[in-house]
C-alpha positions in Angstrom: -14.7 -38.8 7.9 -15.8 -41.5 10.9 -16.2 -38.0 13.4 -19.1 -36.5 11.0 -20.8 -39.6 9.9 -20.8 -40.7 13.7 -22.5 -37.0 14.3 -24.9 -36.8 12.0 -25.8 -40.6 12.8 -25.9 -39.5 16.3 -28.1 -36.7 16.3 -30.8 -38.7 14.9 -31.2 -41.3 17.7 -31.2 -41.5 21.8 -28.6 -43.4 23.7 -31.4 -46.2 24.1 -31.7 -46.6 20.2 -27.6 -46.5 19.4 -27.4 -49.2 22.1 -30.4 -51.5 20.5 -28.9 -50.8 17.3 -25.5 -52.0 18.7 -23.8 -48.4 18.0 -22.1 -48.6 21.5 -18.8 -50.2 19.9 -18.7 -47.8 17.4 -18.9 -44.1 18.9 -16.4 -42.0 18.8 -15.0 -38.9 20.8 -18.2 -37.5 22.2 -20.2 -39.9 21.5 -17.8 -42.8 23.6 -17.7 -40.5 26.3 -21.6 -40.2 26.7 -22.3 -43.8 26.0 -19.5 -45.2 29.0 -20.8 -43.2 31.2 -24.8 -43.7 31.0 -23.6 -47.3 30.4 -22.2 -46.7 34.5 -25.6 -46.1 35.3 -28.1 -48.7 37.4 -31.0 -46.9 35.2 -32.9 -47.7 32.3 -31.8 -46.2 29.4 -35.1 -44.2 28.9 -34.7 -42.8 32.4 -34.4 -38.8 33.6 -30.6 -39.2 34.0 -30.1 -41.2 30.5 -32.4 -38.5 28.6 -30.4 -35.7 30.4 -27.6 -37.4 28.8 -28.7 -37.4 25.9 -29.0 -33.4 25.7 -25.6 -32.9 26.4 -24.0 -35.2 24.3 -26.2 -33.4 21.4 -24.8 -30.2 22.8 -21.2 -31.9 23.0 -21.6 -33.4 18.9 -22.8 -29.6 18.4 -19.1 -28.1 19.8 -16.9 -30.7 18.4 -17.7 -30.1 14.9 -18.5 -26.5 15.2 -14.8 -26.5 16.8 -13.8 -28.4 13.6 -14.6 -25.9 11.7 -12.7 -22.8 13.9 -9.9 -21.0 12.4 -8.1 -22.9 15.4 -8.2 -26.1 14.1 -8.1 -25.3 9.9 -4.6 -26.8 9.5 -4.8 -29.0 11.8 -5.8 -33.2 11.5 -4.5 -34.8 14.8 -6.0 -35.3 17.7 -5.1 -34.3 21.3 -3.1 -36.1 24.2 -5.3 -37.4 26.8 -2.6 -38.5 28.9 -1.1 -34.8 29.7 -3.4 -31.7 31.1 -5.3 -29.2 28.4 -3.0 -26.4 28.8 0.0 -28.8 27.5 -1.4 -29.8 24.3 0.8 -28.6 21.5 -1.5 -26.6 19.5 -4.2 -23.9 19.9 -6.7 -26.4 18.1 -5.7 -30.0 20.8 -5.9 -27.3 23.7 -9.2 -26.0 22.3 -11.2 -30.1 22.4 -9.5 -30.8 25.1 -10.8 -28.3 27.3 -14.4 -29.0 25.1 -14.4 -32.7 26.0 -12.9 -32.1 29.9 -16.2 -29.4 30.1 -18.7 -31.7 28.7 -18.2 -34.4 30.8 -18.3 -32.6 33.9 -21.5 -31.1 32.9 -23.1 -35.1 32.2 -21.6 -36.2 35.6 -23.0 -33.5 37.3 -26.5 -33.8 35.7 -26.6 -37.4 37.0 -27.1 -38.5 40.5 -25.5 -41.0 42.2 -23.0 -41.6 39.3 -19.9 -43.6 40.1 -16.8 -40.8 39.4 -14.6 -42.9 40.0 -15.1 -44.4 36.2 -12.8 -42.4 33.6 -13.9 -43.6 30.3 -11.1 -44.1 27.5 -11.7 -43.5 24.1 -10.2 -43.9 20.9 -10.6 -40.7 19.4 -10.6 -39.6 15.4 -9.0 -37.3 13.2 -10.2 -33.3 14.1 -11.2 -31.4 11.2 -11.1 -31.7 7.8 -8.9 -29.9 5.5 -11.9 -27.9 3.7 -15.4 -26.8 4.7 -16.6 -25.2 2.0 -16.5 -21.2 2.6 -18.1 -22.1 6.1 -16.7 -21.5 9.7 -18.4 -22.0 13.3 -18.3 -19.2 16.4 -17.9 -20.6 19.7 -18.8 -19.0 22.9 -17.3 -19.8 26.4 -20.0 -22.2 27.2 -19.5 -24.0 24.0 -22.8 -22.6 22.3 -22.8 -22.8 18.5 -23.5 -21.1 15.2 -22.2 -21.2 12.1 -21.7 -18.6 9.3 -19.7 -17.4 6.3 -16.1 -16.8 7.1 -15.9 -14.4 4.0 -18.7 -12.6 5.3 -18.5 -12.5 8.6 -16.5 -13.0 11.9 -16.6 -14.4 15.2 -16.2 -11.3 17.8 -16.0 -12.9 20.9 -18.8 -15.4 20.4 -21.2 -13.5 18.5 -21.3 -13.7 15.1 -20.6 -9.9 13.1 -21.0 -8.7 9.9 -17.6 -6.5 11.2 -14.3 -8.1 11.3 -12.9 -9.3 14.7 -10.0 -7.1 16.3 -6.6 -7.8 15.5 -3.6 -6.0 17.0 0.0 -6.4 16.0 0.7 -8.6 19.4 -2.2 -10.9 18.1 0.1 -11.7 15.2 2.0 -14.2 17.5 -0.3 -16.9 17.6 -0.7 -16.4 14.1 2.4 -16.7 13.4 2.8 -20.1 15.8 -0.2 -21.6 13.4 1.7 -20.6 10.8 4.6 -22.3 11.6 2.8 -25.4 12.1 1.6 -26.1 8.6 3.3 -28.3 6.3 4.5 -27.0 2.9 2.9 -23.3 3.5 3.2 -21.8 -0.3 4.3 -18.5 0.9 7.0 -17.3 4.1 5.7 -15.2 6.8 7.3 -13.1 9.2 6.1 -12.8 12.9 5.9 -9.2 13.8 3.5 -6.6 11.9 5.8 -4.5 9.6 3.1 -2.1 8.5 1.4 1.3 9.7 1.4 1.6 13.4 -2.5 2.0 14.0 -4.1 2.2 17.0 -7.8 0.8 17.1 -6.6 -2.6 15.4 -5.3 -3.7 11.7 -8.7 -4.1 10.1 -9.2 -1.0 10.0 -6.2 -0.7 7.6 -8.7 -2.4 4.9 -11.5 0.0 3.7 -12.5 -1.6 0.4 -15.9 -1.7 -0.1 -18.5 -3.6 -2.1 -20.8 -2.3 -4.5 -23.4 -5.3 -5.1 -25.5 -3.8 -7.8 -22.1 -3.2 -9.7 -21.7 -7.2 -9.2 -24.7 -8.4 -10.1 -24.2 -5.9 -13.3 -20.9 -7.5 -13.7 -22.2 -11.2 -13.3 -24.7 -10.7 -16.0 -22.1 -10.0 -18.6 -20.2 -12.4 -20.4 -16.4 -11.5 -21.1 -16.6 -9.6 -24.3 -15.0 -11.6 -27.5 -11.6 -10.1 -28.4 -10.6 -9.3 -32.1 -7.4 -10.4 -31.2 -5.4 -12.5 -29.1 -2.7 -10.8 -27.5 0.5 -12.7 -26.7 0.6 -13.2 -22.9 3.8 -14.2 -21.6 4.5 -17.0 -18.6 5.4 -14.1 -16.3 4.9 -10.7 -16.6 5.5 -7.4 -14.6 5.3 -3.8 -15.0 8.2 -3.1 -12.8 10.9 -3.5 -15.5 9.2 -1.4 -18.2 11.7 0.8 -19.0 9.6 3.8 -19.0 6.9 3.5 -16.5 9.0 0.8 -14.4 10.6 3.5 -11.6 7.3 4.6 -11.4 5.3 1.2 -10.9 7.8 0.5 -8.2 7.1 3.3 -6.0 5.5 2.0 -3.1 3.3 4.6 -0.9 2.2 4.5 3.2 -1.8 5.3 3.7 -0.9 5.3 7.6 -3.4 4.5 10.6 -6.4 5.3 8.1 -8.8 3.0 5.8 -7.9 4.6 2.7 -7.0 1.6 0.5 -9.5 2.4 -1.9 -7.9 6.2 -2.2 -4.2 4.4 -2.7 -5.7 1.9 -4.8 -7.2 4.1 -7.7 -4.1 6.6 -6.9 -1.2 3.8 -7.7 -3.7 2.6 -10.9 -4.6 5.5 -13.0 -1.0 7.1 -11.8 0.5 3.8 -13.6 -2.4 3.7 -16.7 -1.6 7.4 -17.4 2.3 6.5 -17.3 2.1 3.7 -20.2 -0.9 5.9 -21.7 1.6 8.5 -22.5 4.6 6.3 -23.2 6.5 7.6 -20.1 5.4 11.2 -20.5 3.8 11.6 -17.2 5.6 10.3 -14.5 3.2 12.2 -12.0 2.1 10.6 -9.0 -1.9 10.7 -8.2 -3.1 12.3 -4.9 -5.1 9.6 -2.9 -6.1 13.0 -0.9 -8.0 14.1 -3.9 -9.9 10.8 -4.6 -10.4 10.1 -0.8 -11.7 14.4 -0.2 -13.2 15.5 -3.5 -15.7 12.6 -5.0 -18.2 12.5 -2.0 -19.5 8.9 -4.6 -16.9 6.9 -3.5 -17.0 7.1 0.6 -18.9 4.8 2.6 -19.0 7.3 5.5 -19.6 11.0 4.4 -17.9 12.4 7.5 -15.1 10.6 7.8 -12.6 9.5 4.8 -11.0 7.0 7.1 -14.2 4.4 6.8 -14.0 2.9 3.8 -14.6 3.5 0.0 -15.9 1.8 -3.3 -12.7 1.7 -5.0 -13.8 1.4 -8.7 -15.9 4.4 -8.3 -12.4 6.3 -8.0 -11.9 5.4 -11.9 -15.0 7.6 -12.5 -13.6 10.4 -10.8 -10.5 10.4 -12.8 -12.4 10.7 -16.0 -14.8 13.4 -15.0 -13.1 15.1 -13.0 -9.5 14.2 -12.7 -7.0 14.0 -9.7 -4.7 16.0 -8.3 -0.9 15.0 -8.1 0.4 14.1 -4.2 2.5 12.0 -2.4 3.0 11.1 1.2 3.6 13.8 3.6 6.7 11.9 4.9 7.8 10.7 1.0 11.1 9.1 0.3 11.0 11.0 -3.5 13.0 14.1 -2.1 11.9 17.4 -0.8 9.2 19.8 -3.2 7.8 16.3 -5.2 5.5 16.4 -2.4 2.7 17.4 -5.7 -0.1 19.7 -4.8 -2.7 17.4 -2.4 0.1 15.2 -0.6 -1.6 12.4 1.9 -1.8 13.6 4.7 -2.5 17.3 4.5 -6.1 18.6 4.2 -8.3 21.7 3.7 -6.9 25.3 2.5 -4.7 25.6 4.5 -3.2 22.3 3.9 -2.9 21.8 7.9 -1.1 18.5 9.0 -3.9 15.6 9.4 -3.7 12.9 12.5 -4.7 9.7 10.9 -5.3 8.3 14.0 -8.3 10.7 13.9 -11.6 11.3 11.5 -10.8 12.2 8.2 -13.6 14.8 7.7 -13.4 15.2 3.5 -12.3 18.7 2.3 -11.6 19.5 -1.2 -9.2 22.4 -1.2 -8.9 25.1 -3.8 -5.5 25.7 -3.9 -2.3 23.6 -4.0 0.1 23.0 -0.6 2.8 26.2 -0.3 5.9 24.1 -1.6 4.0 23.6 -4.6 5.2 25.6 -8.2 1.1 25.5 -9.3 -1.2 26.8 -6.7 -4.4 26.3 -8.4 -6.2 23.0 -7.7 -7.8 22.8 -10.7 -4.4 23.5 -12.9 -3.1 20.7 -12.0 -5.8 17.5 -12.8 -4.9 15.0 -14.9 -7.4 12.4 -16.4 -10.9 14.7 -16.9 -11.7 14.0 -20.3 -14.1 11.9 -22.3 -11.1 10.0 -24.3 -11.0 7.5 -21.1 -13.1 4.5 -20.6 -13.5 2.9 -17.6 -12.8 -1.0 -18.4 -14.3 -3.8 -15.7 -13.7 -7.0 -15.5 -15.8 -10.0 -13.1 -14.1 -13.4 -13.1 -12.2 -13.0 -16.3 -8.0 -13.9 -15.9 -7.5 -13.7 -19.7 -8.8 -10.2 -20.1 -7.4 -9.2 -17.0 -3.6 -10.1 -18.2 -4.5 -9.2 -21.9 -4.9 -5.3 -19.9 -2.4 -5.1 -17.9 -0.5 -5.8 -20.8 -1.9 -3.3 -22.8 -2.8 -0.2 -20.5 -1.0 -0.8 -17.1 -2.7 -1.6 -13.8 -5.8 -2.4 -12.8 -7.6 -2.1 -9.5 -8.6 -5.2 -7.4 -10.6 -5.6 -3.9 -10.1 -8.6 -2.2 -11.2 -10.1 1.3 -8.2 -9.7 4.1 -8.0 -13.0 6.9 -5.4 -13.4 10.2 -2.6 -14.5 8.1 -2.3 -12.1 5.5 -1.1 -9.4 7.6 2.2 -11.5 7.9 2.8 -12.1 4.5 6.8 -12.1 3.6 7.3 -13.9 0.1 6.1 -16.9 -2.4 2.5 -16.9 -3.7 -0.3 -16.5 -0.9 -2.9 -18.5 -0.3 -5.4 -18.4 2.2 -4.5 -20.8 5.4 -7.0 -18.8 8.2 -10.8 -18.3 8.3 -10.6 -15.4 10.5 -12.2 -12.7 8.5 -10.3 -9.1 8.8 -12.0 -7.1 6.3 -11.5 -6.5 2.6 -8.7 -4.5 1.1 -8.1 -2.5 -2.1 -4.6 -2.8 -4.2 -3.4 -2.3 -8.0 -2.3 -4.8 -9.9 0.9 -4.9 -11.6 1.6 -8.2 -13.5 1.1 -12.1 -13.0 3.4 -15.1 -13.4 3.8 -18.9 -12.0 6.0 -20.0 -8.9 6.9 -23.4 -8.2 3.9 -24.7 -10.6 1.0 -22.1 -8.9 -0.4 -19.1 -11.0 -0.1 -15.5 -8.7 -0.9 -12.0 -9.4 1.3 -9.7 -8.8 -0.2 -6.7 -6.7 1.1 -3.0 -5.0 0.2 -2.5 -1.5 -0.4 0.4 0.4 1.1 -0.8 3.5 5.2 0.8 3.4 8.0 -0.7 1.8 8.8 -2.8 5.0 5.8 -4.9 4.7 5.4 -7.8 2.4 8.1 -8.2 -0.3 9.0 -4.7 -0.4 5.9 -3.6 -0.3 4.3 -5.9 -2.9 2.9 -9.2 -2.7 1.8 -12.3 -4.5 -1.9 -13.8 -4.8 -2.9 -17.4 -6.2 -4.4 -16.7 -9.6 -7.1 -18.6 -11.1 -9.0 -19.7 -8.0 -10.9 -16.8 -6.9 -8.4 -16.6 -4.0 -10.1 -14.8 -1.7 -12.5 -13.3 -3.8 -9.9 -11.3 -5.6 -11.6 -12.6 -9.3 -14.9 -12.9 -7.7 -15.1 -9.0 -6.6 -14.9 -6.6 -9.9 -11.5 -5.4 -11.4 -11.1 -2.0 -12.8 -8.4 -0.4 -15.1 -8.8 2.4 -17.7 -8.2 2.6 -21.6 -7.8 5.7 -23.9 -9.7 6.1 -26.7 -8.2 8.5 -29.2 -8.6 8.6 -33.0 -6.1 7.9 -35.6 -3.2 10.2 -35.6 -3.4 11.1 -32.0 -1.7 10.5 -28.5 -2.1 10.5 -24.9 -0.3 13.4 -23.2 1.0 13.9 -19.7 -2.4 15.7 -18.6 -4.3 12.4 -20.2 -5.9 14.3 -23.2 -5.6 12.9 -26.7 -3.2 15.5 -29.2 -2.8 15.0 -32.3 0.5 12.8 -33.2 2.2 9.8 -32.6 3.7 11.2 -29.5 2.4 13.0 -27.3 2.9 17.2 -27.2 5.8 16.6 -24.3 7.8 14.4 -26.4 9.8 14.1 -29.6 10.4 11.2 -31.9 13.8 9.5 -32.2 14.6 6.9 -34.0 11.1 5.6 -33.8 10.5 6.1 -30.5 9.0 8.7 -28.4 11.7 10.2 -26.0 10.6 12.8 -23.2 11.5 16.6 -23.9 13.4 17.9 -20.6 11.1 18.4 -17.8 7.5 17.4 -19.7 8.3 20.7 -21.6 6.1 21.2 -24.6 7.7 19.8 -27.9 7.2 21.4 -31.2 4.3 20.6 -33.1 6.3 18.4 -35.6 7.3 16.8 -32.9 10.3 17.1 -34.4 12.0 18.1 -30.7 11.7 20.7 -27.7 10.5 24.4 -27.2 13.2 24.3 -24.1 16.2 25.0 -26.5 19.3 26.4 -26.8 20.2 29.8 -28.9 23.4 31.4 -29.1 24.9 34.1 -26.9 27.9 34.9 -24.9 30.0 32.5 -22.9 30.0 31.8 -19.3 32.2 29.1 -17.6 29.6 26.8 -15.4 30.9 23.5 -12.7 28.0 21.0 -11.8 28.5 19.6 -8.2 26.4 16.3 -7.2 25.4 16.0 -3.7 22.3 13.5 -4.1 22.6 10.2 -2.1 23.0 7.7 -5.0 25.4 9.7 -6.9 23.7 9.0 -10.0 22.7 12.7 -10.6 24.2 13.9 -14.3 24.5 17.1 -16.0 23.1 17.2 -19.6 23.1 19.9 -22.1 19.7 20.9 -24.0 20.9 20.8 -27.8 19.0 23.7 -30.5 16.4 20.8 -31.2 15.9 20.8 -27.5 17.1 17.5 -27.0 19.5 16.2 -24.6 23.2 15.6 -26.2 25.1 13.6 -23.7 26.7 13.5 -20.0 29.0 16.3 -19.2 31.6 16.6 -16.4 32.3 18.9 -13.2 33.3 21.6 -15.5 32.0 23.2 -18.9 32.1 26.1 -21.0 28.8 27.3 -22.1 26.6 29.9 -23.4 24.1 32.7 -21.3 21.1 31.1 -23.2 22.3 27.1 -23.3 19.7 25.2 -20.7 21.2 22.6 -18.8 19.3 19.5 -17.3 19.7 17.7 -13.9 18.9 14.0 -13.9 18.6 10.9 -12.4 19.4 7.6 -13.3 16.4 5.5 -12.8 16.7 1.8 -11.3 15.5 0.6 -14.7 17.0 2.7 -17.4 16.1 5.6 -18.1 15.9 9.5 -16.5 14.1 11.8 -13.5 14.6 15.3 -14.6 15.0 17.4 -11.6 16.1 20.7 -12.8 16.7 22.4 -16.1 17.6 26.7 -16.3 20.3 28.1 -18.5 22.8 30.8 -16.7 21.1 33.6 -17.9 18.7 33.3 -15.0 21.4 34.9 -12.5 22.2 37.8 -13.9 26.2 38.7 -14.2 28.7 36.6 -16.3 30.8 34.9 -13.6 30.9 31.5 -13.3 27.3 29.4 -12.4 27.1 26.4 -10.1 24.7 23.8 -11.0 23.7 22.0 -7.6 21.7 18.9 -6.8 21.7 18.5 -3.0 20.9 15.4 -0.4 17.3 16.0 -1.3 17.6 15.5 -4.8 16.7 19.5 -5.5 18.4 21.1 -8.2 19.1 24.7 -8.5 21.6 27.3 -9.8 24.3 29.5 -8.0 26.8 32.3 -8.5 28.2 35.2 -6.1 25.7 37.4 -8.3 22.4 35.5 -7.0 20.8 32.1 -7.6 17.8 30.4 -9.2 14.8 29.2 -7.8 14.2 32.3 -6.0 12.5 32.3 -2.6 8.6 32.7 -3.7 6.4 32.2 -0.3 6.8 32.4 3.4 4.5 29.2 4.8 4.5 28.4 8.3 6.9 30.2 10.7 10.1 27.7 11.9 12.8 27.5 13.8 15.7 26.4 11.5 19.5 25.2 13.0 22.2 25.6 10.9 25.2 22.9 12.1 28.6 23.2 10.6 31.2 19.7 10.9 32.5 20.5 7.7 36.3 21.2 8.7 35.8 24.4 7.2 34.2 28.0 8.0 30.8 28.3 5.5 28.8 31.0 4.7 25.0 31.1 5.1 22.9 33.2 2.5 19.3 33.8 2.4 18.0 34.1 -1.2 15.4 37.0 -1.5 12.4 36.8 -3.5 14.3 38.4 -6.4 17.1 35.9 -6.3 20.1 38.6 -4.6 21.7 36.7 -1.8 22.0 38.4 1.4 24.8 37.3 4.0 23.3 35.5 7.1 25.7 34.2 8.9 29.8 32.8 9.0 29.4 30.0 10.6 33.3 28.4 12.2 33.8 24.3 11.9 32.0 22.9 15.0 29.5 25.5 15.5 25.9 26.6 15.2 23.9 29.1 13.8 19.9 29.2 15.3 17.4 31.5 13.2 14.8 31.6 15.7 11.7 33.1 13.5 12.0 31.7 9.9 9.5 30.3 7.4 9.1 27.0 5.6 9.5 27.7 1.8 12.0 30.3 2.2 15.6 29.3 0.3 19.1 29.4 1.6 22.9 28.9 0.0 26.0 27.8 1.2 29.6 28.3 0.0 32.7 27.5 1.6 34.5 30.5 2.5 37.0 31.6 -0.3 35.8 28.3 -1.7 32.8 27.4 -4.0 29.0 27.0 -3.6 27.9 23.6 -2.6 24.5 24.0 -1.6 20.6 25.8 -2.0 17.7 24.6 -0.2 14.6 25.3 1.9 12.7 23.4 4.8 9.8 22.0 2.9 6.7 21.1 4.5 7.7 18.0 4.3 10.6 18.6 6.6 8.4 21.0 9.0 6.0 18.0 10.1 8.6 15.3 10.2 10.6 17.7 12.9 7.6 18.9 14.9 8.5 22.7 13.3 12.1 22.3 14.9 14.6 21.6 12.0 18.4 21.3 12.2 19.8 21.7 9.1 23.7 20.1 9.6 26.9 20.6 7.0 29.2 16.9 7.1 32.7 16.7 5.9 31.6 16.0 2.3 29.4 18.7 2.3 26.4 17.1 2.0 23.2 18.2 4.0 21.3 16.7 6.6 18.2 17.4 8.4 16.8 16.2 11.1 14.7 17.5 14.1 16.2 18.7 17.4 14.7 20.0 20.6 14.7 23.5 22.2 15.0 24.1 25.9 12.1 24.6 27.4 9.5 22.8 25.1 
């Protein structure tokens, strides 16, 4: 460009020697500007006033490029009006050399005595800044001092250069949004509000991925290992319509006002690895509280989880140690999947945790009180020497060729102004403004209107991005996402063996929770153990007297079936409302899954409630099943937890009857509760189980504030009946609190 050859021409001669060298004619911006007006001047060119010149138009060449190379003016190659004032130019980046220029001239006229002001030199100015400047951005101060850097490296907090990212708040988005606007053929759509985790002390802390160097330079030294085989990579690919990992691939967690993306990273990955491991057997959900509180390795700060981690560390963990299942506190899976470490709970006493606040790492001992294991170590997955950590620096083939394979893998890359508005279509970097680095799983790749993406989870809720997940340019080291290492796992089990639902290799070719049919290995009801034929299920039914049993569906969707558990122990078919069965004949609860397949949610046969009337099989609003008769019901009550304060609403249209279910399974009458009236039980506890029944009618609901329920109601829950007896809860306030 004219503006940098002119610069660096510049810079290398006083005005005297540009105007014996006949350069007058041939400045530009800056460069004009100084030349016109020592040209005004009745001095010698080698005089105090010119050589005072001189230093400020250095200064001035200085501040126009480094302002070329500001985040302000990255997409932009105009120049601005000189006929209207600075503050109406039409972008951040015209405002921005406007006010330059307008400074820098004042500063030469007022370094020069006796100059006329009356001259107002016009110049013809060039294009601003050029499209690409090689990795490299400029900070400048209010005065217009300089200093260049590395934008992936650094950032520009008000005009000092930082190894820390700058501060970014949700209203800061605007602007960013504006320059967004502004840029012709943008490869991805943006929105212009923030749609992730409220967090108070700025967005980049949100990204806590941290670098291990020595675990780069390791990487860089390695050539990508030679393959025996090819493997068949399809155009597009993506793990969210695998039939039986898909539902879980899609789930999408929240890791709140805390930089825990490392934590959610590893979490979503071996979660996913384990899933296609298995062939569908585990469908568990990894505790980022257990790879954030009990591997002291992977935190960059030992004293406060919120800081930062080495994600591919996390992958170690799993193997040596193994995590814990959990999900969010506030989870959209339904009340008791909350697993045993949920995010968001910490120590012992699994107390509720302020993200907002220092996560200080504690590693508990025991699972949370809604729980069905309470030993921490019962419930690991991964911990075995069958798993090998697999890395990968700067290789797309074997990258694809894993995900294809063995599921997810983990990747860190660097986080700048515009990401955090990221709606749809395949991002690409379009700001310099550096905002941290940030942790996510991969899931698949593809190519969208002729450019190559990964496909990748975030941690950031549903609302953000494309539900949560989000597109990357493949292939280019888009901000650094090839560049930084890439971790997934692989088991390694000998011939004749299989990976079960804990992630240890058993002998056959599925695993020792599934069954073979028809070539393929189907799930036995509730990861129950199979037989060791594999032939089917230990969870079976014998023969034994009859009972009459009616399943009622209350869950959201409507999807929920009821499915009976044949003498191989596998599942025969769909049944209706209303069967007649056998004392020892288990039944199964399930799902429908978005993409095929099943969630088992309950399984029991009647003989658990004792008697031989008839049995209700419930699934409520909270997709919790359960059995019920008039002679007791199954899952008994089985801890207290915290103390609460429960409402019971009735708007039914009918009088119900409130039970409490002991921790024997007897029911003991509560309340009657009339249409349009309330019932408050003022010293309760989380965990313990209630029933409903129309009275004179039939049963229509069992259920229990969880925890989950306790900390999204502050400890005040209202528990309501609707028309179509379905429950709701919600939280409600108490006079005087």
């Amino acid at each position: 460009m004219k503006l940098l050859f002119i610069t660096q021409v510049a810079l290398g001669y006083n005005l005297k020697e540009l105007f014996n060298l006949n350069f007058q004619n041939e400045l530009a911006n800056h460069g004009c500007h100084c030349a016109r007006i020592a040209g005004n001047l009745d001095t010698a060119a080698d005089s105090e006033p010119a050589s005072a010149t001189d230093g400020h138009c250095r200064d001035w060449q200085k501040a126009r490029k480094c302002a070329s190379f500001s985040d302000a003016c990255r997409n932009y190659d105009s120049d601005y009006d000189s006929s209207i004032s600075c503050a109406s130019q039409v972008n951040t980046c015209a405002k921005l050399f406007c006010r330059l220029d307008t400074e820098f001239v004042a500063r030469i006229r007022d370094s020069i005595p006796n100059i006329d002001n009356s001259v107002n030199p016009s110049c013809s100015y060039d294009k601003l800044a050029p499209k690409n400047h090689d990795g490299e951005a400029c900070c400048l101060t209010d005065q217009f001092e300089t200093e260049f850097y590395k934008y992936a490296e650094k950032s520009c907090n008000d005009g000092q250069v930082s190894s820390e990212p700058s501060p970014i708040f949700p209203e800061d988005l605007n602007q960013v949004a504006a320059e967004l606007d502004s840029i012709p053929d943008l490869t991805f759509d943006h929105t212009d509000t923030w749609l992730g985790p409220e967090i108070a002390t700025g967005l980049q802390d949100l990204n806590g991925a941290l670098v291990d160097e020595t675990e780069v330079e390791n990487s860089t030294s390695q050539a990508p290992q030679r393959r025996k085989r090819a493997v068949v990579l399809p155009q597009n690919f993506d793990l969210r319509t695998d039939t039986a990992c898909g539902s879980l691939t899609k789930t999408v967690r929240d890791q709140g006002a805390c930089g825990t993306c490392y934590a959610f990273a590893v979490a979503s990955t071996t979660s996913q690895a384990l899933c296609v491991a298995s062939k569908g057997a585990s469908q568990k959900l990894h505790s980022p509280m257990d790879v954030a509180n009990c591997y002291e390795p992977i935190l960059g700060n030992k004293q406060n989880a919120c800081k930062g981690g080495y994600a591919t560390r996390g992958f170690d963990h799993f193997r040596d140690n193994g995590i814990v299942t959990g999900t969010n506190v506030l989870n959209t899976l339904g009340a008791n999947t909350l697993g045993c470490f949920p995010y968001g709970m910490g120590g012992d006493s699994l107390s509720h945790f302020d993200l907002n606040q220092s996560m200080v790492p504690t590693c508990p001992s025991t699972c949370q009180r809604d729980f069905e294991t309470r030993n921490f170590a019962s419930d690991k997955q991964g911990k075995t020497s069958d798993i090998e950590v697999v890395r990968f620096y700067n290789d797309e083939q074997g990258v694809m060729e894993h995900i294809k394979e063995h599921g997810a893998v983990q990747a860190s890359f660097t986080v700048y102004a515009d990401f955090y508005l990221y709606k749809s279509r395949v991002y690409t970097q379009n700001s310099n403004v550096y905002k941290g680095d940030h942790a996510v799983s991969v899931i698949g790749w593809g190519v969208e209107n002729g450019i190559k993406y990964w496909l990748c989870k975030n941690s950031w809720n549903a609302r953000w991005g494309d539900g949560g997940f989000f597109k990357i340019r493949r292939g280019t080291n888009e901000c650094g996402i090839e560049g930084n290492v890439m971790t997934g796992l692989k088991w390694r089990c000998p011939a004749g063996y299989s990976v079960n639902s804990e992630g240890k290799c058993v002998p056959g070719a599925c695993s020792d929770t599934q069954y073979l049919k028809n070539g393929v290995c189907e799930n036995c009801p509730m990861n129950g153990e199979s037989t060791a034929d594999r032939t089917g299920c230990l969870l079976r039914s014998y023969d034994s007297p009859a009972r009459h049993i009616y399943f009622r569906s209350y869950n959201l969707d409507g999807t929920a079936r009821l499915n009976w558990i044949n003498f191989d122990g596998k599942l025969d078919r769909d049944y209706g409302d209303s069967v007649d069965t056998f004392q020892k004949h288990p039944w199964l609860i399930s799902i429908a899954r978005e993409t095929g397949g099943r969630l088992d949610v309950f399984a029991g046969a009647p003989e658990l409630i004792p008697g031989d009337d008839t049995v209700f099989y419930l699934i409520n609003s909270d997709n919790e099943g359960s059995m019920v008769s008039d002679s007791g019901a199954y899952p008994p009550t089985t801890r207290q937890g915290s103390q609460i304060t429960v409402k019971f609403s009735n708007n039914s249209g009918r009088t119900v009857l409130l039970y409490w279910i002991d921790a024997s399974g007897s029911l003991q009458l509560y309340h009657s509760i009339p249409n349009k009236s309330e019932r408050i039980i003022d010293v309760t506890y989380v965990s313990h189980r209630w029933a409903m029944k129309v009275e004179n009618g039939e049963w229509f609901w069992t259920g229990s504030v969880s925890n989950e329920n306790f900390f999204a109601t502050n400890g005040k829950t209202r528990i309501s009946v609707r028309p179509d007896l379905k429950v709701k809860k919600s939280g409600y306030q108490i006079l005087g609190y």
